[in-house]
ZAZA-88898 format. One record per residue (C-alpha): residue in one letter; x, y, z. Coordinates in steps of 0.1 Angstrom, whole numbers, plus 5000, padded with zeros to 4 digits. Layout:
BEGIN
SITE  res    c1    c2    c3
SITE    A     X     Y     Z
...
//
This chain:
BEGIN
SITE  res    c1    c2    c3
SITE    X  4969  0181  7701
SITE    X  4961  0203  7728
SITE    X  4990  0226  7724
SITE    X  4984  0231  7688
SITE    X  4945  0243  7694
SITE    X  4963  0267  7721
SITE    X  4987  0280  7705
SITE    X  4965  0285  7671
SITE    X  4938  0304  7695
SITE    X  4967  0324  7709
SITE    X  4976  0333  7673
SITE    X  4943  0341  7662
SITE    X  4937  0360  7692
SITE    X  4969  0383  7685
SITE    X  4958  0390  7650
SITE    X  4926  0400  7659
SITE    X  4939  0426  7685
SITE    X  4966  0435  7660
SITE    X  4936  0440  7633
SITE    X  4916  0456  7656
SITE    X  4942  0482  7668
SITE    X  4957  0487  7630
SITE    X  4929  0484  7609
SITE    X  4946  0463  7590
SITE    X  4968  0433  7587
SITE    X  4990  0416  7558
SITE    X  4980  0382  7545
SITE    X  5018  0372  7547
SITE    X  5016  0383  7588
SITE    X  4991  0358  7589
SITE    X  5000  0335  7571
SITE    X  5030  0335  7594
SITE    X  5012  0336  7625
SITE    X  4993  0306  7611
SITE    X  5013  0288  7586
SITE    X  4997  0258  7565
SITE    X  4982  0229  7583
SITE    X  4973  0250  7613
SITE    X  4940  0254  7606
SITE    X  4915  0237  7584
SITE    X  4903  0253  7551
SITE    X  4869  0259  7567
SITE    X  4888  0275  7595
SITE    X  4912  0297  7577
SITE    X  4881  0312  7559
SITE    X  4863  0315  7589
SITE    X  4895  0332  7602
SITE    X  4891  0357  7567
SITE    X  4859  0363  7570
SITE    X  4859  0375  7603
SITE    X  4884  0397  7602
SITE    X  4866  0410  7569
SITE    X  4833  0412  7587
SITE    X  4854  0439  7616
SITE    X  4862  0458  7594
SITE    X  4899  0448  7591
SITE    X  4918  0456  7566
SITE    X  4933  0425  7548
SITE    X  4963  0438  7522
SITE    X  4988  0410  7501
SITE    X  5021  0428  7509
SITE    X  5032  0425  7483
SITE    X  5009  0434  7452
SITE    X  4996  0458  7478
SITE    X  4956  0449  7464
SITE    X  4936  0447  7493
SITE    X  4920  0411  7497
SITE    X  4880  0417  7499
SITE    X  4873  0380  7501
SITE    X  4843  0357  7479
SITE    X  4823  0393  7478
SITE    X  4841  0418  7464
SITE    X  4821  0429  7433
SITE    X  4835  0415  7401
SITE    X  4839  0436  7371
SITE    X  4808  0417  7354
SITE    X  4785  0426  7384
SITE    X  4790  0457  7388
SITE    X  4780  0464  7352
SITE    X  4744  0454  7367
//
């Protein structure tokens, strides 16, 4: 158990510089870096989330549409 926590933080940890330094990171990089069962659901969007909330860039490779989480405005509220 131990070596999966450590080598999930390491992951994390290297996304989050790679973020930092880019501005921007795929989902598919990581998603790779942190592939199913690695991390809970509440931890994955905690993982999201915080790379939303510094400003990272999240892109899906390929549709290229930028991932802006639960907030982005829908179509509907931005009519308000």
């Amino acid at each position: 158990m131990e070596n999966r926590i450590g080598k999930s933080y390491m992951a994390r940890k290297a996304l989050f510089a790679k973020g930092l330094k880019e501005g921007r990171l795929t989902v598919q990089e990581i998603e790779e870096a942190l592939p199913a069962g690695t991390l809970t659901a509440a931890e994955r969007w905690l993982l999201y989330y915080s790379l939303r909330a510094a400003q990272v860039e999240i892109i899906d490779e390929v549709t290229g549409q930028v991932d802006h989480g639960f907030m982005a405005e829908s179509p509907a509220a931005q009519e308000h």
